[in-house]
C-alpha positions in Angstrom: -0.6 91.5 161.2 -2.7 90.8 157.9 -1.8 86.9 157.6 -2.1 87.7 153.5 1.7 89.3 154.2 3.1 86.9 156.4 3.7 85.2 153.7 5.3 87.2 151.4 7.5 88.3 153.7 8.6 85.1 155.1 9.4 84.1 151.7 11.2 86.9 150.9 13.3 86.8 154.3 14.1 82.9 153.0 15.1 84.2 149.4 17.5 86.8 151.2 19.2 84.7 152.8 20.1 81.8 150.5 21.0 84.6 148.2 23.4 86.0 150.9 25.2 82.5 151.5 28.3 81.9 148.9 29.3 78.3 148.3 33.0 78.1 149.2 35.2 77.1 146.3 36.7 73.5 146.7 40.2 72.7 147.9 42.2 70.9 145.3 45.0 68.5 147.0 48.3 67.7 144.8 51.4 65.7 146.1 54.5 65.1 144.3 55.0 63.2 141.3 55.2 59.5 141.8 58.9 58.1 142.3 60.8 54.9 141.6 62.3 53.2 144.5 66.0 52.7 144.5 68.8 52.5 147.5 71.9 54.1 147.6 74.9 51.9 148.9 75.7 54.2 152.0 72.2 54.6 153.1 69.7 53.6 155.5 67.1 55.9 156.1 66.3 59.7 155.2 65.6 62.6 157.8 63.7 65.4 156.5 63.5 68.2 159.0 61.7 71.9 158.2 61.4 75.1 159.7 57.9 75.6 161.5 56.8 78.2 158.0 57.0 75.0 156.1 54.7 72.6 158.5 51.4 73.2 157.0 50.0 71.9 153.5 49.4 75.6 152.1 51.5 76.0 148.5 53.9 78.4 149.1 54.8 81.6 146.7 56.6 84.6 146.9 55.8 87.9 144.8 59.9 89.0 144.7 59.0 91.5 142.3 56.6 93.3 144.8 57.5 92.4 148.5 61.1 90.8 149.5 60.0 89.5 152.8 56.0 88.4 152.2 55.3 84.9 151.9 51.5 84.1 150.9 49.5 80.7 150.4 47.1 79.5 147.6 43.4 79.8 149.2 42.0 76.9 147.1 45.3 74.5 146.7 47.3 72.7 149.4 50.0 70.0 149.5 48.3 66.4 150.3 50.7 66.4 153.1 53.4 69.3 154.8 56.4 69.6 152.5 58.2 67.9 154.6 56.2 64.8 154.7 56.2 64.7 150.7 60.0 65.2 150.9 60.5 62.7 153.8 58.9 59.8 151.8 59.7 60.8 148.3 63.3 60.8 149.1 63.2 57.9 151.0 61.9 55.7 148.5 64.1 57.1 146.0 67.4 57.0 148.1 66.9 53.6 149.8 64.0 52.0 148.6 62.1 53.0 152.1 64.0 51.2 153.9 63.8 47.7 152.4 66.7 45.9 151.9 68.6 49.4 152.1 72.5 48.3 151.6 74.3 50.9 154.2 74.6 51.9 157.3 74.4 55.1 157.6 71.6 58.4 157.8 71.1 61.5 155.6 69.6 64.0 157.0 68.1 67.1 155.0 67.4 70.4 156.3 64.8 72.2 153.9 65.8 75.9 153.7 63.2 76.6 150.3 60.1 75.5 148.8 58.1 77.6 147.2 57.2 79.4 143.7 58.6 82.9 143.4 57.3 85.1 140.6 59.6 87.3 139.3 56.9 89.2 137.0 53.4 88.7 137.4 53.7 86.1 134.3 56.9 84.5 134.5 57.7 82.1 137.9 59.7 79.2 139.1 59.6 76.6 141.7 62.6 76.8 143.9 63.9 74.4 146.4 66.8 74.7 148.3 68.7 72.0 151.5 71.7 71.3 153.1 72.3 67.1 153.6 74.2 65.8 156.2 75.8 62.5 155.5 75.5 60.4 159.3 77.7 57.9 160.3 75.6 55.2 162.5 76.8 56.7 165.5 76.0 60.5 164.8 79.0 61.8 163.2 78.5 64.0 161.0 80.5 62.4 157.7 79.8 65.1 154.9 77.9 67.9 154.6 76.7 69.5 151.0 73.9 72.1 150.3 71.6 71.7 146.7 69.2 74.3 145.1 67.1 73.0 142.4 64.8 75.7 139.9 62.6 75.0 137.3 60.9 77.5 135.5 56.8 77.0 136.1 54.6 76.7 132.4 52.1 78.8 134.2 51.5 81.8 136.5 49.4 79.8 139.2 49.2 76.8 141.4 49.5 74.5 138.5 52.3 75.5 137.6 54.1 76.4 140.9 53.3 72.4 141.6 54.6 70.9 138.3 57.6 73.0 138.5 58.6 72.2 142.6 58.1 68.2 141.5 60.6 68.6 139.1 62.6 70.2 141.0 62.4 67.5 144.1 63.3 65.1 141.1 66.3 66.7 140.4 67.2 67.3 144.1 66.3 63.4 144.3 70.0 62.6 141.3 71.8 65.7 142.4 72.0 64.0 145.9 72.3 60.5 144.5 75.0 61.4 142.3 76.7 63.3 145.4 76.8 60.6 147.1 78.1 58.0 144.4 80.9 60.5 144.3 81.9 60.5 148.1 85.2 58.9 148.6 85.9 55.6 149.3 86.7 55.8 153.2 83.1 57.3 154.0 81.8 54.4 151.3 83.6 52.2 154.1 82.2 53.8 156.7 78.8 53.4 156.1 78.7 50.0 154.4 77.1 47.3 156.7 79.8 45.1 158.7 
């Protein structure tokens, strides 16, 4: 082969396939909004358990207006942490200061059923989440039960918004189960304050 083409060619092979490789698109991480410790009187620790659809960091959303059943991830957003997780320790912290110092005796335990943005147009969304709490005496028993959904419309029609709207909602799941318990009545507020 004429050496004067080698060149050319080898260059032009090179030039082909840089041109053929796509930089990926970087992952942006979010996590919920920060959260100011308190303690509830009854409480001393928070159990946040998940179906297996909710143990990876994809962001959730749901097209209701096209497909009833389909679920579907951001590709270039994720959750710094499962839902769960984020739940876990945001709650904690909220509900009994993580632990410290925590007044009561006794365990809630939350079972997430939603969290996720649904669209209900292609422009207008909201972030919905959805439990059931179980109130624990220190034994096990089962001492109240209560299930909380929490929506708030999203400003946008994309991850941004499906994230600012699902932290305000765990912020108002965070008081609607606070003031839940404040209201229980005064022989479970006996049962789980510490002896």
């Amino acid at each position: 082969m004429n050496p004067l083409l080698i060149l050319p060619l080898a260059l032009a092979l090179l030039l082909g396939g840089c041109a053929g490789h796509s930089v990926a698109p970087e992952v942006a991480e979010y996590g919920l909004p920060p959260v100011s410790a308190g303690a509830s009187p009854l409480l001393r620790s928070v159990e946040v358990g998940a179906p297996s659809w909710f143990s990876s960091k994809g962001i959730q959303y749901h097209l209701a207006y096209a497909d009833a059943a389909r679920r579907a991830t951001y590709a270039n957003s994720r959750w710094v942490a499962s839902p769960p997780e984020m739940l876990d320790r945001f709650l904690g912290r909220s509900l009994t200061g993580e632990g410290r110092n925590a007044p009561g005796i006794c365990r809630l335990q939350i079972e997430m059923d939603e969290f996720q943005q649904v669209f209900d147009t292609p422009q207008a969304s909201r972030g919905v989440l959805a439990v059931r709490a179980t109130l624990l005496a220190q034994g096990g028993t089962p001492l109240a039960r209560h299930s909380i959904s929490a929506v708030r419309p999203a400003g946008s029609a994309d991850a941004h918004g499906g994230i600012a709207a699902l932290g305000l909602a765990v912020g108002d799941l965070s008081q609607s189960l606070g003031l839940w318990l404040d209201g229980l009545g005064p022989d479970i507020a006996q049962a789980c304050r510490s002896r």
